[in-house]
C-alpha positions as CSV (number, residue, x, y, z in Angstrom):
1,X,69.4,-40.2,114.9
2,X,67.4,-39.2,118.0
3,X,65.7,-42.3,119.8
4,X,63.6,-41.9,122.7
5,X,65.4,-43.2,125.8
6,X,63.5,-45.6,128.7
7,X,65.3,-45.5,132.1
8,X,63.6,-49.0,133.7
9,X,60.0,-48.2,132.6
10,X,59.7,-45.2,132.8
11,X,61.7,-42.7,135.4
12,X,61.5,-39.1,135.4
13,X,65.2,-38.4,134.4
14,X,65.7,-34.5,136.1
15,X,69.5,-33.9,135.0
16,X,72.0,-35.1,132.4
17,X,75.4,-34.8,131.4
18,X,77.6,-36.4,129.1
19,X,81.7,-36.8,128.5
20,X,83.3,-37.3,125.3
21,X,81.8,-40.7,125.1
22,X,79.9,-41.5,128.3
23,X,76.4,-39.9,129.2
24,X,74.9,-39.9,132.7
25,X,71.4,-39.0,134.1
26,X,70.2,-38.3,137.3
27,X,66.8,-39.9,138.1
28,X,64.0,-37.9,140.4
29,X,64.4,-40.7,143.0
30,X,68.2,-39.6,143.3
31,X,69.5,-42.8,141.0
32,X,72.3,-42.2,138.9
33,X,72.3,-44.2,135.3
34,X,74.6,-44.4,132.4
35,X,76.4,-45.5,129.3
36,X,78.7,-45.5,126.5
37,X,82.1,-46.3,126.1
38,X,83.5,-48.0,128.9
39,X,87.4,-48.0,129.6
40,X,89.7,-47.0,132.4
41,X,86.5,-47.6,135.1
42,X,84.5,-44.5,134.0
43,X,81.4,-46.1,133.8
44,X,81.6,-47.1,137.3
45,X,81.1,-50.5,137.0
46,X,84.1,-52.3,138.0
47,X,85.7,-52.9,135.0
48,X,88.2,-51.4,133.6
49,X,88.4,-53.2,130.2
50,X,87.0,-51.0,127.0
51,X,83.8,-52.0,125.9
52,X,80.7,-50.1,124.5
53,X,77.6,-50.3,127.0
54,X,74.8,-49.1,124.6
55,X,71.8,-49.5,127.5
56,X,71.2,-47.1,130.3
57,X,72.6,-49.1,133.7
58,X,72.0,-47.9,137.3
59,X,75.4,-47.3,139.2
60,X,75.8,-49.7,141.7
61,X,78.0,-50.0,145.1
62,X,79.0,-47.8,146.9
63,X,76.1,-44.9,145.3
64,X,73.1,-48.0,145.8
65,X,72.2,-46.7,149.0
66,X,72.7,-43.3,148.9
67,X,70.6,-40.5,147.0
68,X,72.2,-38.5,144.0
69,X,71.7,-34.5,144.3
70,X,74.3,-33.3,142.2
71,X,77.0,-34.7,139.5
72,X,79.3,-33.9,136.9
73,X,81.0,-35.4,133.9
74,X,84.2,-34.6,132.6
75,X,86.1,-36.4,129.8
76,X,87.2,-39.1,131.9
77,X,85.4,-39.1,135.3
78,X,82.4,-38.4,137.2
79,X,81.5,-37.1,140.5
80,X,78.5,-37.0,142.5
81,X,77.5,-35.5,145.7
82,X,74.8,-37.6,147.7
C-alpha cells in the first residue's frame, strides 16, 4: 500500500533509488537518507547485523559533512559522488 513518506518535516526529496531491499533518497540540501533491510553494512550505518530499518535515516560519517550530487544503488551497495 502506498504511504506518503516524511523525510524530517518536510525536505524536498530530488532523486531516489532503491536495491532489492534498500531505498535511498537524495534531499535538495545534498543529504542522503535511507532504509530497509539492513545486513552486510549496506545501509551505511555501521552495522553489519541484519535488521529491518523501516524509517527514513540520514547517512552519517564520513557523507555528514559533505554535499550529495549524485548516487546509485545496486543490490548490495551504494555509491555517491559529493
Amino acid at each position: 500500500h502506498p504511504q506518503e513518506l516524511s523525510i524530517n518535516g518536510g525536505k524536498t526529496i530530488v532523486m531516489i533509488d532503491s536495491g532489492s531491499s534498500i531505498c535511498y533518497v537524495l534531499t535538495s540540501e545534498g543529504e542522503l537518507w535511507n532504509w530497509g533491510y539492513q545486513s552486510n553494512g549496506n545501509l551505511g550505518r555501521g552495522a553489519t547485523n541484519s535488521q529491518v530499518c523501516q524509517r527514513p535515516m540520514k547517512i552519517g560519517s564520513p557523507l555528514s559533512t559533505k554535499r550529495v550530487v549524485y548516487f546509485a544503488v545496486n543490490n548490495s551497495h551504494v555509491v555517491a559522488q559529493t
